[in-house]
N, C-alpha and C positions, 0 to 999 in steps of 0.2 A: 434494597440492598443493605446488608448491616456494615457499618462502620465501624471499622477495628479500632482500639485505643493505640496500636502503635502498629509500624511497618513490620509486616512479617521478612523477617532476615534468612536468606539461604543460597547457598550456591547453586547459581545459574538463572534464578530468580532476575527480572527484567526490572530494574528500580529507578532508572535517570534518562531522561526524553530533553533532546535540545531541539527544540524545532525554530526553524526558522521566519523570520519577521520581518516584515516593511515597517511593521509602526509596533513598538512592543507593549504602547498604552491600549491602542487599539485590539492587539491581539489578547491580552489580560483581561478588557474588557469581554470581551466576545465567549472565551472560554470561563468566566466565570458565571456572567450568564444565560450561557446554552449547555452548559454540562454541568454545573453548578463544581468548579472546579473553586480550590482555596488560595488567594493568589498573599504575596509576601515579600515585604523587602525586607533584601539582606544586610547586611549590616554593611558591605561595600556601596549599596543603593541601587544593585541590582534588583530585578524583579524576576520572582520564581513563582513556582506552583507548587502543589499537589492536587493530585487529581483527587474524585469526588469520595474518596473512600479511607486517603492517607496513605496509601499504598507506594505510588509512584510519584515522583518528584520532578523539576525541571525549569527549564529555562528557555527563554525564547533568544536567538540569535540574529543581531542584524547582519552580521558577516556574512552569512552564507545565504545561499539561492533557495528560494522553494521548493518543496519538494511537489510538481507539477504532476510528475507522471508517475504512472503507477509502478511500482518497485516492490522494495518492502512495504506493506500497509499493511499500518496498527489500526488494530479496530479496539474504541473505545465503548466498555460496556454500559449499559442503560436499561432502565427499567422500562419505558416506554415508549419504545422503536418513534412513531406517532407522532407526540410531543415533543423528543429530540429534534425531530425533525423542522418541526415545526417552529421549536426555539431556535436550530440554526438558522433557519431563513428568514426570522423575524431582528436578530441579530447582526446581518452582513454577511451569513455567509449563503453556500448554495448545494443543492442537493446533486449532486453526481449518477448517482446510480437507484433508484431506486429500491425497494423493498420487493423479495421475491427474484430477485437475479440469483441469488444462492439456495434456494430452495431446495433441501428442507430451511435449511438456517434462516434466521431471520439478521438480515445485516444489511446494511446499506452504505452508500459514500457520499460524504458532504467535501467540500471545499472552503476550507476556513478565509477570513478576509486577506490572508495575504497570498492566499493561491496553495496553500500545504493542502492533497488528498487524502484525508484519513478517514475509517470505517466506523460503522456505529454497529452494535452486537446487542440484539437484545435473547437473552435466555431465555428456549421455546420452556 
């Protein structure tokens, strides 16, 4: 995937993800190394990301409940369906769905460690 030098800006464009968290060293942890996401304290002492490309942005919340069930689900893109997967379950978290439920697409569902179900998308 190429890495932009800066967030591309535009109306309607999807830029800021609060997901929620039981432990937010542990989930920083985890998404940084199963998605190689960029993680950052802010100058209040919170802890934020970007995702693997600089694009999208965010923060983890203790306040609110997991997202458990399936709803909206973001699927996060990847170069290596495979290895993603592999790095989530090596990491704490756990695979949901496997690959080939969306067929043709190639996507699947992990379960991050605090129980949030998000998607993985790898471009056939």
């Amino acid at each position: 995937m190429n890495n932009a030098a800066e967030p591309t800006f535009g109306n309607g464009k999807i830029c800021y993800v609060e997901l929620p968290s039981t432990n937010i060293q542990e989930s920083s942890d985890f998404y940084r190394d199963a998605l190689d996401w960029q993680i950052r304290q802010r100058s209040d002492g919170s802890t934020a990301f970007d995702d693997g490309v600089g694009q999208v942005s965010g923060t983890w919340r203790t306040d609110r409940k997991p997202s458990t069930g399936i709803g909206i689900l973001v699927h996060i893109m990847v170069d290596d369906i495979e290895v993603s997967m592999r790095k989530i379950k090596d990491h704490g978290g756990s695979i949901v769905q496997e690959v080939g439920m969306d067929a043709p697409e190639i996507t699947a569902w992990f379960r991050d460690p605090s129980g949030n179900v998000l998607g993985l998308y790898q471009q056939r």
